[in-house]
LUMNU-653424 format. One record per residue: x, y, z of N, C-alpha, C in turn. Coordinates in steps of 0.2 Angstrom, whole numbers, plus 2048, in hexadecimal, padded with zeros to 3 digits. Layout:
<<X Y Z> <X Y Z> <X Y Z>>
...
This chain:
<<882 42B 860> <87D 430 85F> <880 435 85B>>
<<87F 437 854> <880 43B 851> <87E 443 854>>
<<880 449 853> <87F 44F 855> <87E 453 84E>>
<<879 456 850> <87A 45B 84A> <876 464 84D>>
<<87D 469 84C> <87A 46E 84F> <878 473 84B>>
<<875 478 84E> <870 47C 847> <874 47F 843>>
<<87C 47F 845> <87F 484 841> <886 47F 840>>
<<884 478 83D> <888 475 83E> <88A 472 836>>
<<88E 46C 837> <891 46A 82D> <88A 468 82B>>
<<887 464 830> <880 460 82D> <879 463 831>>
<<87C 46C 82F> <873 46E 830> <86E 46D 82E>>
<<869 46D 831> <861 469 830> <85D 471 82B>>
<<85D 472 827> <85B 476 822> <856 47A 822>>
<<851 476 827> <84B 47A 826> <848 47D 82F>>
<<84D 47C 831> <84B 47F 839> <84D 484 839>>
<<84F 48A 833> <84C 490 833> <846 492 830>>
<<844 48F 82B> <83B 490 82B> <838 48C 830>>
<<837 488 831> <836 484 839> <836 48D 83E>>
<<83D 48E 840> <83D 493 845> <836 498 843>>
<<836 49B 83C> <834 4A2 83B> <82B 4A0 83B>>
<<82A 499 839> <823 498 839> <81F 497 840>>
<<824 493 845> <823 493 84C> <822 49B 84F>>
<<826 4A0 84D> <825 4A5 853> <820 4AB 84D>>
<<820 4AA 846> <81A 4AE 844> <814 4AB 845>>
<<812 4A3 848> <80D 4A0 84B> <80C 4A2 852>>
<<811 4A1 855> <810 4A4 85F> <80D 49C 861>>
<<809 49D 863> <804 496 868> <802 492 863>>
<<7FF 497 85C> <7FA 495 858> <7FF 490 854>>
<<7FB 48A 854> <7FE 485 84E> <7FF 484 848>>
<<804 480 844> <804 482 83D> <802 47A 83C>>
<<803 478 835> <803 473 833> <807 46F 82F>>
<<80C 46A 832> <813 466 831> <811 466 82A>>
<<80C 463 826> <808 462 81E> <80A 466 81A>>
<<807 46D 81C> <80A 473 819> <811 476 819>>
<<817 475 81E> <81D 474 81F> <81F 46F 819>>
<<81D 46B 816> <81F 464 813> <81E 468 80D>>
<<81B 46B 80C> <818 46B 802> <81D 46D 7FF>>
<<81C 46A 7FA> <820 46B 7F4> <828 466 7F7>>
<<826 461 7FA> <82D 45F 7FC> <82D 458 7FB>>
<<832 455 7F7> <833 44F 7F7> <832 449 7FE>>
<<832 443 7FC> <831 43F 802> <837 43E 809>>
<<83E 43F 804> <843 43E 806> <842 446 80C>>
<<842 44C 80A> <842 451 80D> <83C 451 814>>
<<836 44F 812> <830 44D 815> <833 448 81A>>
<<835 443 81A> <838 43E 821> <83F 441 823>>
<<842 444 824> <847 44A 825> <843 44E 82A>>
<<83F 453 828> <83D 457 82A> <837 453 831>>
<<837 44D 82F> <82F 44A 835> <835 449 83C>>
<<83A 447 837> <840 442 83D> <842 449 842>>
<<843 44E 83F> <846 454 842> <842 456 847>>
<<83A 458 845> <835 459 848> <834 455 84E>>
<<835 44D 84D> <836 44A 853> <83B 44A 858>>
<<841 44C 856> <847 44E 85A> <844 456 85F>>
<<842 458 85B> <83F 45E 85F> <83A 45E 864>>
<<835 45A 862> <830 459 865> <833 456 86C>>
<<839 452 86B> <83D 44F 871> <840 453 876>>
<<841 458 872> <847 45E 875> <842 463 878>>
<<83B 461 877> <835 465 87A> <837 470 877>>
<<83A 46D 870> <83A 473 86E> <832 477 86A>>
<<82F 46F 867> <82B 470 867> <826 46C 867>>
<<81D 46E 867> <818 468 868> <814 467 862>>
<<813 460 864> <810 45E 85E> <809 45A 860>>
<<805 45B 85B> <7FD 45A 85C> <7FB 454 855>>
<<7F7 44F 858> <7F5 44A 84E> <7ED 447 853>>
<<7EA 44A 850> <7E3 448 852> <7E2 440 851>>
<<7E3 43D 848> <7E3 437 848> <7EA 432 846>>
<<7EB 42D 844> <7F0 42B 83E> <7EE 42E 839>>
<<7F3 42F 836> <7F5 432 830> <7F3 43A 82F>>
<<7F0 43E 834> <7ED 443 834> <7F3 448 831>>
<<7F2 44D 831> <7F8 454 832> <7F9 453 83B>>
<<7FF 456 837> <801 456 83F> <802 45F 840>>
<<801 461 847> <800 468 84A> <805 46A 84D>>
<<808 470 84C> <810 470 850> <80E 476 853>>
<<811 477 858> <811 47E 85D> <817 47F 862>>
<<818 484 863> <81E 487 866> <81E 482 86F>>
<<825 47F 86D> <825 47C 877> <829 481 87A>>
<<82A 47D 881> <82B 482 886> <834 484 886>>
<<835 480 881> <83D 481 880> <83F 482 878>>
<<838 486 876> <839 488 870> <83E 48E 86F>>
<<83E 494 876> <843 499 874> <84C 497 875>>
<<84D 492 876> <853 490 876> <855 48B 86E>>
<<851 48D 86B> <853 488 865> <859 48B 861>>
<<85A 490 860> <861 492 85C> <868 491 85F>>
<<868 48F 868> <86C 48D 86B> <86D 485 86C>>
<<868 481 86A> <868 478 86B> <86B 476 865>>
<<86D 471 866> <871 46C 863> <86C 465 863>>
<<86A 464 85D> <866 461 85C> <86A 459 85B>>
<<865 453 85F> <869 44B 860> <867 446 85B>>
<<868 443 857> <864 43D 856> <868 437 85B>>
């Protein structure tokens, strides 16, 4: 199980926009779709797999009404602990 931590050789790049868009949203959700723009495929399956890891780590929650839908992201219950986690794949 590889480790990667926020402040670590193989940091996750975007979990400081990530962080600032979660707490200038609060409860309210954003949109993982609009998080993705303007980003290659490569950067886009990075960022879902990340998103999934967190979602794990109940940092935070995620919402998809259908397949394929946008997906909804909102602040979890272990969201204010994120700059302290070490994130697992």
């Amino acid at each position: 199980m590889a480790r990667v931590g926020i402040n670590g050789k193989c940091r996750i790049q975007w979990l400081g926009p990530l962080e600032r868009q979660l707490a200038s949203c609060g409860a309210k959700p954003f949109s993982f779709l609009a998080l993705c723009r303007n980003n290659n495929s490569k950067e886009v399956a990075v960022k879902f797999f990340s998103l999934l890891v967190l979602k794990k780590q109940q940092v935070v929650e995620v919402a998809q009404a259908a397949p394929f839908a946008d997906i909804l992201v909102t602040v979890g219950p272990k969201f204010p602990t994120l700059k302290d986690r070490v994130i697992s794949f």
